[in-house]
PLY file of the C-alpha trace (Angstrom):
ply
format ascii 1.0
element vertex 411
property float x
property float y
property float z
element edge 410
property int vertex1
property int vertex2
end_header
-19.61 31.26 17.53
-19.33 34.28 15.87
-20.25 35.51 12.52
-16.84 36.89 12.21
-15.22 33.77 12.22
-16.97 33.00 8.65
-14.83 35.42 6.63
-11.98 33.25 6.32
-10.26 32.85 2.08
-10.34 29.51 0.69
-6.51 29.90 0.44
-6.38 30.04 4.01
-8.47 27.39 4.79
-6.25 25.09 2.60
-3.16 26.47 3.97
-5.09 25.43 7.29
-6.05 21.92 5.80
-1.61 21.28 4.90
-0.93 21.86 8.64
-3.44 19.53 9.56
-2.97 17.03 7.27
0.97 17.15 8.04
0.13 16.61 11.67
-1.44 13.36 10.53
1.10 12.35 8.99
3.72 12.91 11.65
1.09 11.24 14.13
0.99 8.34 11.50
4.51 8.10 11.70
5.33 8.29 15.08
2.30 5.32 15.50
4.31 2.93 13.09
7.63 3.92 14.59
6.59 3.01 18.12
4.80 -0.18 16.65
8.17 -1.53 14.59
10.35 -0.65 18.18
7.87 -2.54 20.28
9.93 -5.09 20.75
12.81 -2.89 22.24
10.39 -0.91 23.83
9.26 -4.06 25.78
12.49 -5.35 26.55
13.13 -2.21 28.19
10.46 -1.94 30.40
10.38 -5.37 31.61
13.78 -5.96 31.23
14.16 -8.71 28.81
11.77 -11.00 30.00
9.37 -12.82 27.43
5.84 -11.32 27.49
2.31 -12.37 25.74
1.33 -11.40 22.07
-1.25 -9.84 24.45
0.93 -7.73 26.48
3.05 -6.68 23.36
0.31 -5.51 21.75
-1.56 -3.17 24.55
0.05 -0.12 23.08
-2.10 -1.40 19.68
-5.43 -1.42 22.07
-4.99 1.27 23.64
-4.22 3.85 21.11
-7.39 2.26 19.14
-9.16 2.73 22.31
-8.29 6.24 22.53
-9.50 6.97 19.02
-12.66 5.33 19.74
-13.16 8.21 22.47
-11.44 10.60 20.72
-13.52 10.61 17.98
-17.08 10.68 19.60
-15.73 13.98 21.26
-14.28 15.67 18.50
-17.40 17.29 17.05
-18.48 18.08 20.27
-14.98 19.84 21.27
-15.45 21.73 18.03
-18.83 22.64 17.99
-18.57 23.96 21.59
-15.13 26.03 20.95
-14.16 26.65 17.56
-11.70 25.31 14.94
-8.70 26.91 16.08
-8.83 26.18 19.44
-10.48 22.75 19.52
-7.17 22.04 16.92
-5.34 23.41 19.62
-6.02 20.89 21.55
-5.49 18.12 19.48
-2.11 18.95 18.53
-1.17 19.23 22.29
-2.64 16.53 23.02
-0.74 15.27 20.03
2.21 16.44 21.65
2.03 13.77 24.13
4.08 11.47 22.31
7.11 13.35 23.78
6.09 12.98 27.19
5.98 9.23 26.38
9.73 9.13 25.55
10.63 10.04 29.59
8.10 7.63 30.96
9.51 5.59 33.59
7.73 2.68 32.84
5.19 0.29 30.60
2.02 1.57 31.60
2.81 5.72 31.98
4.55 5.06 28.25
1.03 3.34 27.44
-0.93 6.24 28.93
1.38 9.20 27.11
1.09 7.21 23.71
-2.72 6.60 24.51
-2.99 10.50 25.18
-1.02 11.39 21.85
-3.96 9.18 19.66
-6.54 11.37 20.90
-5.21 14.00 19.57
-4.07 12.23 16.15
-8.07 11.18 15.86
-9.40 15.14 16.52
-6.93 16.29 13.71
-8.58 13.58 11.13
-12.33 14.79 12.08
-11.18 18.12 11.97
-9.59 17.79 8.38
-12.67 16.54 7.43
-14.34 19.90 8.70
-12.23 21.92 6.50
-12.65 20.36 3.69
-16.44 20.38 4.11
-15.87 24.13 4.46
-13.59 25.48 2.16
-12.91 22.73 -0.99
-16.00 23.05 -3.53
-17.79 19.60 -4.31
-16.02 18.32 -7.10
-12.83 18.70 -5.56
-13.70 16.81 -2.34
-12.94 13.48 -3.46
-9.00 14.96 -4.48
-8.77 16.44 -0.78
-10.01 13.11 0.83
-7.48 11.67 -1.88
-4.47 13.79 0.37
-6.44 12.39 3.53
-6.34 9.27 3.20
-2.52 9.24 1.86
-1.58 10.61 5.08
-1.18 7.54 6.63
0.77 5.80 3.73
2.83 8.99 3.78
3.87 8.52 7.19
4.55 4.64 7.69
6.05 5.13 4.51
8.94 7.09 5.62
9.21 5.54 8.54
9.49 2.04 6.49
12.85 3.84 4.34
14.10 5.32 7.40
13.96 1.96 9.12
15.82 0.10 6.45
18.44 3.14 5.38
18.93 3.28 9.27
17.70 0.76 10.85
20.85 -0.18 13.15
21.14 3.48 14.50
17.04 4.11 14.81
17.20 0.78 16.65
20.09 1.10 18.39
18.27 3.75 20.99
14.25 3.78 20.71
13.84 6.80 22.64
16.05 9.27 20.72
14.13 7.59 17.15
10.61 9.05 19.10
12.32 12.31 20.80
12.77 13.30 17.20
8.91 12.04 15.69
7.70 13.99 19.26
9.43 17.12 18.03
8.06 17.40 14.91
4.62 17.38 16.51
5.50 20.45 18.87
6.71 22.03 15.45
3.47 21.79 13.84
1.24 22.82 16.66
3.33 25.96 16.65
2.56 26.41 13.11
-1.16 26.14 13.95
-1.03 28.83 16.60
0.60 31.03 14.45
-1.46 30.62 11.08
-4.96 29.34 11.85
-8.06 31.42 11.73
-11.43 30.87 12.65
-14.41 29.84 10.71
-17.76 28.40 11.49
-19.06 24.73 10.69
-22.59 25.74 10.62
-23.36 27.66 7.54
-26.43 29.40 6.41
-28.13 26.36 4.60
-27.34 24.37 7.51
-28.92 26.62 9.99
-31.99 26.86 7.86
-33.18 23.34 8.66
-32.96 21.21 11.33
-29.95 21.17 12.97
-28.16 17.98 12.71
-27.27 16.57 16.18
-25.32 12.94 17.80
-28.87 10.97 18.41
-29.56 11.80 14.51
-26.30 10.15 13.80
-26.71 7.14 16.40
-30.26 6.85 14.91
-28.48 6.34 10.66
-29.07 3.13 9.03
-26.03 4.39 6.43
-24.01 5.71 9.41
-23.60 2.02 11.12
-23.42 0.25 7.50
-20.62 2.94 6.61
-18.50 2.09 10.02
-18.98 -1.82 10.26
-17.46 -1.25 6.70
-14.54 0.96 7.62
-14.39 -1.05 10.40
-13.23 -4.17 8.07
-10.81 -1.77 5.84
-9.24 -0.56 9.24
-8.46 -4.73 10.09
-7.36 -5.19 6.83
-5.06 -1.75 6.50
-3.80 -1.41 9.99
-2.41 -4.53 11.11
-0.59 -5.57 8.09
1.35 -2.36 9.08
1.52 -2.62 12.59
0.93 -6.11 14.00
1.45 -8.86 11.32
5.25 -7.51 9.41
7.31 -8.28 12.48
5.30 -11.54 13.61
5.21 -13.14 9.99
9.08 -12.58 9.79
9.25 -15.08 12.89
6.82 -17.74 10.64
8.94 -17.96 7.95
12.34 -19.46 7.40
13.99 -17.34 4.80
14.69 -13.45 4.07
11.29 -12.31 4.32
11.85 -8.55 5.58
8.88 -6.95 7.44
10.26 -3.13 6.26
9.69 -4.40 2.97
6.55 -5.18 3.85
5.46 -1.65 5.00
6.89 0.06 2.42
5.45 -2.13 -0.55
1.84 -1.84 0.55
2.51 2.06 1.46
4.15 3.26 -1.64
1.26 0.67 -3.35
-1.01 2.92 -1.03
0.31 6.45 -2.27
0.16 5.29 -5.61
-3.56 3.88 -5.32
-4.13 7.64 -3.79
-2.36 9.19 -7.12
-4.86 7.33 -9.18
-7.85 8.31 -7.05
-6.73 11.81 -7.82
-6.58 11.26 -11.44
-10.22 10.13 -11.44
-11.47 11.97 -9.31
-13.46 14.62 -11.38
-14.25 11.46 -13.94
-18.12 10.30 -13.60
-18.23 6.42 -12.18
-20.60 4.69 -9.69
-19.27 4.70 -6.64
-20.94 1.22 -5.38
-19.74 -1.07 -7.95
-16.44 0.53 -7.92
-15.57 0.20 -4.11
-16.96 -3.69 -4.33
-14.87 -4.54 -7.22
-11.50 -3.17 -5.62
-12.45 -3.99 -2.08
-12.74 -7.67 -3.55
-9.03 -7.30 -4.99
-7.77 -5.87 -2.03
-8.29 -8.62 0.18
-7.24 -11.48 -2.03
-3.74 -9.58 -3.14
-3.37 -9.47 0.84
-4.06 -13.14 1.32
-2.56 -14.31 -1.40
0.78 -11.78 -0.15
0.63 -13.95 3.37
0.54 -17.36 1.48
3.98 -16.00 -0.62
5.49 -14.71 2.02
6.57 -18.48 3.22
7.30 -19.60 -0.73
8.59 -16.23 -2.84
9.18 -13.40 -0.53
9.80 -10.81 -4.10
6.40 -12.25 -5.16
4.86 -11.55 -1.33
6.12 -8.03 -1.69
4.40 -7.10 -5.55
1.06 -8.73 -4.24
1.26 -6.52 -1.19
1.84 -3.48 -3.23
-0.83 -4.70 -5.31
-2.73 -4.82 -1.81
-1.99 -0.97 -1.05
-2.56 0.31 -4.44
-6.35 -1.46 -4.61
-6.88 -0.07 -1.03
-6.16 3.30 -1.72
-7.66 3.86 -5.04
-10.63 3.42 -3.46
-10.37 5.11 -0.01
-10.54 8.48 -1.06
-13.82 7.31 -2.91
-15.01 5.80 0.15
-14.03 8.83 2.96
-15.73 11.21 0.02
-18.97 9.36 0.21
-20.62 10.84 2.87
-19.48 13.84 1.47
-21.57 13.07 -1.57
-25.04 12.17 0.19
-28.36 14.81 -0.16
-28.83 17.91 1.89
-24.64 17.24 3.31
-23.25 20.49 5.34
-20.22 20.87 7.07
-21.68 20.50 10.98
-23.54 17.21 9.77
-20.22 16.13 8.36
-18.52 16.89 11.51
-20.89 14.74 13.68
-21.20 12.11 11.30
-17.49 11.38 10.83
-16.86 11.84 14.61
-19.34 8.62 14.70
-17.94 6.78 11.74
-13.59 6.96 12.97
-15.27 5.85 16.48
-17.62 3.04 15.30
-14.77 2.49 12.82
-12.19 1.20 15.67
-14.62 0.10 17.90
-15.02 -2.55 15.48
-11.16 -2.74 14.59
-10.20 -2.88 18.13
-12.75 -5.57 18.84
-11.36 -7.83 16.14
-7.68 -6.55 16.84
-8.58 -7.91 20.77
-9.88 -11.52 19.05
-6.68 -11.66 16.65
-4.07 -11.54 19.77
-6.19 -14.02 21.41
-6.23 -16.36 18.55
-3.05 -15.85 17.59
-1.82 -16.58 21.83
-4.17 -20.24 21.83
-4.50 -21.45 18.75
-1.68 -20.08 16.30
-0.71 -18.56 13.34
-2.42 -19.75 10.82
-5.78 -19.45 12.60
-5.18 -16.08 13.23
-4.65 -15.33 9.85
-7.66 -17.14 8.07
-9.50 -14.90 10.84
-7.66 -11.70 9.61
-8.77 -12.34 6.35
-12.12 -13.52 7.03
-13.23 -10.22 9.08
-11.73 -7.80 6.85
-14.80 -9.12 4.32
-16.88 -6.74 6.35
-15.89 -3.88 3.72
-17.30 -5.88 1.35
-20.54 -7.05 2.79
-21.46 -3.64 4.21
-20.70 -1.71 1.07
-23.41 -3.91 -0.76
-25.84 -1.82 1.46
-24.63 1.68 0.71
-26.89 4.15 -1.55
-26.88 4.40 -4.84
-25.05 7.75 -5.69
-25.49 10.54 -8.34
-21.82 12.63 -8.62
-22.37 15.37 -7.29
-21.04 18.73 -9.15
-19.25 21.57 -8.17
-21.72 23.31 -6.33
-20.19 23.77 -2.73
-21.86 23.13 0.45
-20.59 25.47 2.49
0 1
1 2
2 3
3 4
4 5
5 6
6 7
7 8
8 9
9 10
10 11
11 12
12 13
13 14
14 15
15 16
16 17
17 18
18 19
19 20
20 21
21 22
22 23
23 24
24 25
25 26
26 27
27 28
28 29
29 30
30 31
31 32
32 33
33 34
34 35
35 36
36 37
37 38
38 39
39 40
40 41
41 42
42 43
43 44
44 45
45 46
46 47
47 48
48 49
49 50
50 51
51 52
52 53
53 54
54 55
55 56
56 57
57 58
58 59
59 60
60 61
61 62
62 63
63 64
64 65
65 66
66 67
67 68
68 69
69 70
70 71
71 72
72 73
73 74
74 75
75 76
76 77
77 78
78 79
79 80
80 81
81 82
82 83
83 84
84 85
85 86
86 87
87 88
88 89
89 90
90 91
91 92
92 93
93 94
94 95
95 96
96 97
97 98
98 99
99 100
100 101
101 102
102 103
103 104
104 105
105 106
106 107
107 108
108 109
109 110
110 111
111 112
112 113
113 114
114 115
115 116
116 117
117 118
118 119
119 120
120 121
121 122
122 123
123 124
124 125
125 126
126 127
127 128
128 129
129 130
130 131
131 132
132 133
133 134
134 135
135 136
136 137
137 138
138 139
139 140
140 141
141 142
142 143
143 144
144 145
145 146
146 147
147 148
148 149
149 150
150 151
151 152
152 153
153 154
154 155
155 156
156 157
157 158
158 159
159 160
160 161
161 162
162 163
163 164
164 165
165 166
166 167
167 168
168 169
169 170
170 171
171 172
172 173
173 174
174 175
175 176
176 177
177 178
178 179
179 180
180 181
181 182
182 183
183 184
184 185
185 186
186 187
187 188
188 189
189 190
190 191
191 192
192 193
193 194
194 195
195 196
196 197
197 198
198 199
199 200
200 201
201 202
202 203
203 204
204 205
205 206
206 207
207 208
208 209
209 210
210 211
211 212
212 213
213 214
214 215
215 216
216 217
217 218
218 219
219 220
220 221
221 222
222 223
223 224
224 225
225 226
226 227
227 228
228 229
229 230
230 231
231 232
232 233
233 234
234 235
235 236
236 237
237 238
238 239
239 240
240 241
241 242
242 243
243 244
244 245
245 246
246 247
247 248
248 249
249 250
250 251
251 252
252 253
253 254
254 255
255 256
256 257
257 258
258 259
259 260
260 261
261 262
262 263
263 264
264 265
265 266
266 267
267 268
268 269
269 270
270 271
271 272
272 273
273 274
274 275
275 276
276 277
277 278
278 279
279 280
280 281
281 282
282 283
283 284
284 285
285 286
286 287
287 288
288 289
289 290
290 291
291 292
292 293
293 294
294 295
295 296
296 297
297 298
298 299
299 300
300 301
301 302
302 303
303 304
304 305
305 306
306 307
307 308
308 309
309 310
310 311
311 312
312 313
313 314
314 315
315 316
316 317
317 318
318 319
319 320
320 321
321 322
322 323
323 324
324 325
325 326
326 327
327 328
328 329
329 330
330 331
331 332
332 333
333 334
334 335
335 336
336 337
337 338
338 339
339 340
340 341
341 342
342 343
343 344
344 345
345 346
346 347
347 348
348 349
349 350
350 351
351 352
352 353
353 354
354 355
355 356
356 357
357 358
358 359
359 360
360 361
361 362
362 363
363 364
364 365
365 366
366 367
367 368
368 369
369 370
370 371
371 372
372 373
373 374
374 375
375 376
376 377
377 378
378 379
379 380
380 381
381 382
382 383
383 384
384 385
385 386
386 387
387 388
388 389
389 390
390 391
391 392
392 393
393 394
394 395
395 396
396 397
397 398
398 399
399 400
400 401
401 402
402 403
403 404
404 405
405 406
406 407
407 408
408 409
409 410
């Protein structure tokens, strides 16, 4: 890269950082959306016929898969091109979600949706790259705040759209993801028109030795940090995408699984509100992410136990759920960010590493869950849900002690 590419403003960069982090959110979106049609979208393709928890949930593994690869190239992509064009490539490859909508059957949909998660996972790495570049230290932990809401933001709207309209986004599942595919070719021409170039690598950086993959795969704190995530992912992700639809055929009354969604994501968006507001307040990090990680996954288990008794009751302990998950996410993604002698490159490797590790290990237990859940039940699979999401908590007690950091920038 050149030196050129450096003189980029900071209002640029955040201008940069919106685009971005609304291509996340349409990606988030379009994920969920697919997820709560699966059901049409496999009677479809196989034309009615009765298929496995397995089978119905391949889309699940292989978008997870595709992150898993996706992120271990990211940095690379980026390192080796630039920002602009390695984002490029994300959001076409983000883009693929339209192509998905003409596939003629199961496995090309599979492969087009697969596609369109690598490019969802390069946009969250490379978020992460601009806010190590252009947002000074003190206000990382607000812009991981607006991260980390992405999500929430997107399954969100797709829970109100689903209950405002659910009989006419229902009605035809591939016009519902024609119109989440063309927001995605909006927003890549947004990037093409307003992104610049910068470098990752900054002075400081290049001064001492520069940070490469085997110094990652070599990290005590960089496999603690992603067997962690790798619980919050279990916990977060399926009780938007696998468990609503499957715990409204468990119980017998008017349990709604878009009420579901959108209690723990507007719980979520409001956790991420509070994060905000406390951001720039002094705390220990350690004892703060053990504390709510604790509360998150009781509200959740205690939500699945109401669910059969008080669905009103299921839905305010699932909100609690979100909020406790999110007030604390933005605190966890800003960690890293927080560590000695950080720079934007190491940042860029190291979260590569962390999203991939991170649903490796979601994946993995996402795999187990369907097979549970196919031989031995329900109720199994949910004492197994809960049970492995306690990885957040266990690998959190090893994490650093850390000093907040002040608003000295790092790149």
């Amino acid at each position: 890269m050149q030196n050129t590419m450096i003189n980029v403003k900071k209002s640029h960069g955040i201008i940069m950082f919106i685009i971005l982090l609304l291509s996340y959110i349409v990606f988030a979106s379009n994920w969920v959306a697919g997820s709560n049609l699966s059901e049409k979208i496999v009677y479809h393709y196989f034309n009615g016929e009765t298929v496995s928890p397995m089978v119905s949930e391949v889309i699940n593994y292989t978008i997870t898969i595709a992150r898993i690869f996706a992120n271990l190239v990211a940095a690379y992509i980026l390192l080796k091109l630039n920002p602009r064009k390695a984002s490029i490539v994300a959001l076409v490859l983000l883009c693929f979600s339209f192509v998905a909508v003409f596939a003629t059957n199961y496995w090309l949909y599979t492969i087009a949706r697969m596609i369109m998660a690598l490019g969802g996972s390069m946009v969250m790495v490379y978020m992460n790259t601009v806010v190590a570049s252009f947002i000074a230290n003190d206000e990382k932990i607000i812009a991981n705040a607006l991260v980390t809401a992405s999500y929430n933001i997107g399954a969100g709207a797709v829970a109100i759209i689903f209950f405002l309209y659910k009989d006419v986004v229902t009605s035809d599942w591939q016009n519902t993801m024609y119109m989440f595919s063309l927001c995605s070719i909006l927003l890549l021409v947004l990037w093409t028109v307003f992104a610049k170039d910068f470098s990752p690598n900054n002075e400081a950086a290049q001064a001492e030795k520069v940070y490469k993959y085997k110094d990652a795969l070599t990290d005590k704190f960089v496999y603690c940090f992603s067997m962690g995530f790798g619980g919050f992912l279990f916990l977060y992700v399926m009780s938007l995408v696998s468990i609503p639809m499957k715990l409204v055929s468990q119980v017998d009354n008017d349990f709604n699984a878009e009420f579901m969604i959108l209690a723990i994501t507007m719980g979520g968006i409001g956790g991420t509100l509070f994060s905000i507001l406390i951001g720039k307040i002094p705390f220990e990090r350690k004892p703060f992410l053990l504390i709510h990680g604790i509360t998150m996954i009781i509200s959740m288990a205690l939500g699945l136990h109401m669910a059969y008794i008080n669905p009103k009751m299921a839905y305010f302990l699932f909100a609690i759920g979100g909020f406790v998950m999110f007030s604390q996410y933005s605190v966890y993604l800003n960690f890293p960010h927080e560590l000695p002698n950080m720079n934007p490159r190491k940042l860029t490797i190291m979260f590569g590493v962390f999203w991939a590790l991170g649903y490796t290990v979601y994946t993995v237990l996402n795999f187990i869950w369907s097979i549970i859940l196919s031989y031995y039940g329900w109720d199994l699979s949910m004492v197994f849900y809960i049970t492995c999401s306690c990885l957040y908590i266990v690998f959190v007690c090893t994490f650093p002690v850390l000093k907040v950091q002040t608003k000295r920038a790092i790149s």
